[in-house]
N, C-alpha and C positions, 0 to 999 in steps of 0.2 A: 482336303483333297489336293492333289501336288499337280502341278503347273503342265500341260502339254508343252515338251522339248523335244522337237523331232532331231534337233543339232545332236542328241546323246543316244540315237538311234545309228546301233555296230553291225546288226545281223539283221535279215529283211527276207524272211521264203516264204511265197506265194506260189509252188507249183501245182500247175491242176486247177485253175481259177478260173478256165477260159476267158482270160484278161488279154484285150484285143488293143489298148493302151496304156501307160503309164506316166506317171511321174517321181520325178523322187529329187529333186531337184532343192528341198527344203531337208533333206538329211544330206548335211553336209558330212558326216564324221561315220559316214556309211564305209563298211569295210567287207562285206558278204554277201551279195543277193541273188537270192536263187528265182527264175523269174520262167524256170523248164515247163515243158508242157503243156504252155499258155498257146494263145491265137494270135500273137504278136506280129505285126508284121514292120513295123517302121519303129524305128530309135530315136526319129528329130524332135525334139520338143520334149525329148522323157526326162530330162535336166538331168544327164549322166553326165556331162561337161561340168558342173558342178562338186560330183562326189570325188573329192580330189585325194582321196585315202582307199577309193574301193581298188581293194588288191582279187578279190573273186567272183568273177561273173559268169551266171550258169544262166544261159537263155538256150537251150538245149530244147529241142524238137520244140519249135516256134513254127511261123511261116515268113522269117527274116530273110526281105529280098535283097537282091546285091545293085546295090546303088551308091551312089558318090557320096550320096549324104550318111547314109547307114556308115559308110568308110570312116568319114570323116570324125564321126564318134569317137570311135577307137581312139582315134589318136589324141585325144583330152585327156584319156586315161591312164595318165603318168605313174601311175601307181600302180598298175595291173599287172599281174602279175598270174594270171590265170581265164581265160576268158573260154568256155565253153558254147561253140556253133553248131555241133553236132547235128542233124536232122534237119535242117534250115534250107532254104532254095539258094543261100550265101556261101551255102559253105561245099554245094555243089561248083563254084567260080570257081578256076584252081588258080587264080590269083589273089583270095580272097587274105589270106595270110601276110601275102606283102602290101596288098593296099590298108589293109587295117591297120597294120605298126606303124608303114611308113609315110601314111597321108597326113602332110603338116596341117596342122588345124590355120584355119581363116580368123581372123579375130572376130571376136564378137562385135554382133551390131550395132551395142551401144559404145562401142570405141572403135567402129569404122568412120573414117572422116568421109 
């Protein structure tokens, strides 16, 4: 039987799970995740700051509110290249497109002095 390697996990669709948290923080080499239709409402702790290749993100009709921190996500996602808000209480903001690109990310905790 072969070894669990989440590192070689590319593609990731959950929609319809009424999945109300996540993480994904251990699939680093994550490039696809479909995460639509879920109960979602908060990004902090889902170890998106981690998947440093994910170019497509569908979190499409969630309940993702528009807060500094939800923002701040975005912007680890140097790779993205696709980001779906669609149905969201976030993507009612009509600033919600420029805080997401443009909020410089804070460094991580464990390299804040």
């Amino acid at each position: 039987m072969s070894e669990w390697t989440p590192s070689k996990i590319v593609l990731l669709s959950l929609p319809k799970n009424n999945l109300e948290t996540f993480n994904v923080g251990s699939l680093v080499n994550l490039e696809f995740l479909d995460l639509s239709k879920n109960k979602i409402k908060d990004l902090t702790g889902a170890g998106l700051e981690k998947c440093k290749s994910l170019k497509h993100l569908n979190l499409r009709a969630n309940e993702i509110q528009a807060t500094g921190n939800n923002y701040k996500v975005f912007a680890w996602m140097m790779a993205l290249q696709t980001l779906v808000l669609k149905n969201n209480p976030i993507a009612s903001d009509s600033s919600y497109k420029h805080q997401s690109m443009l909020q410089p990310p804070s460094p991580p905790l464990h390299q804040a002095l």
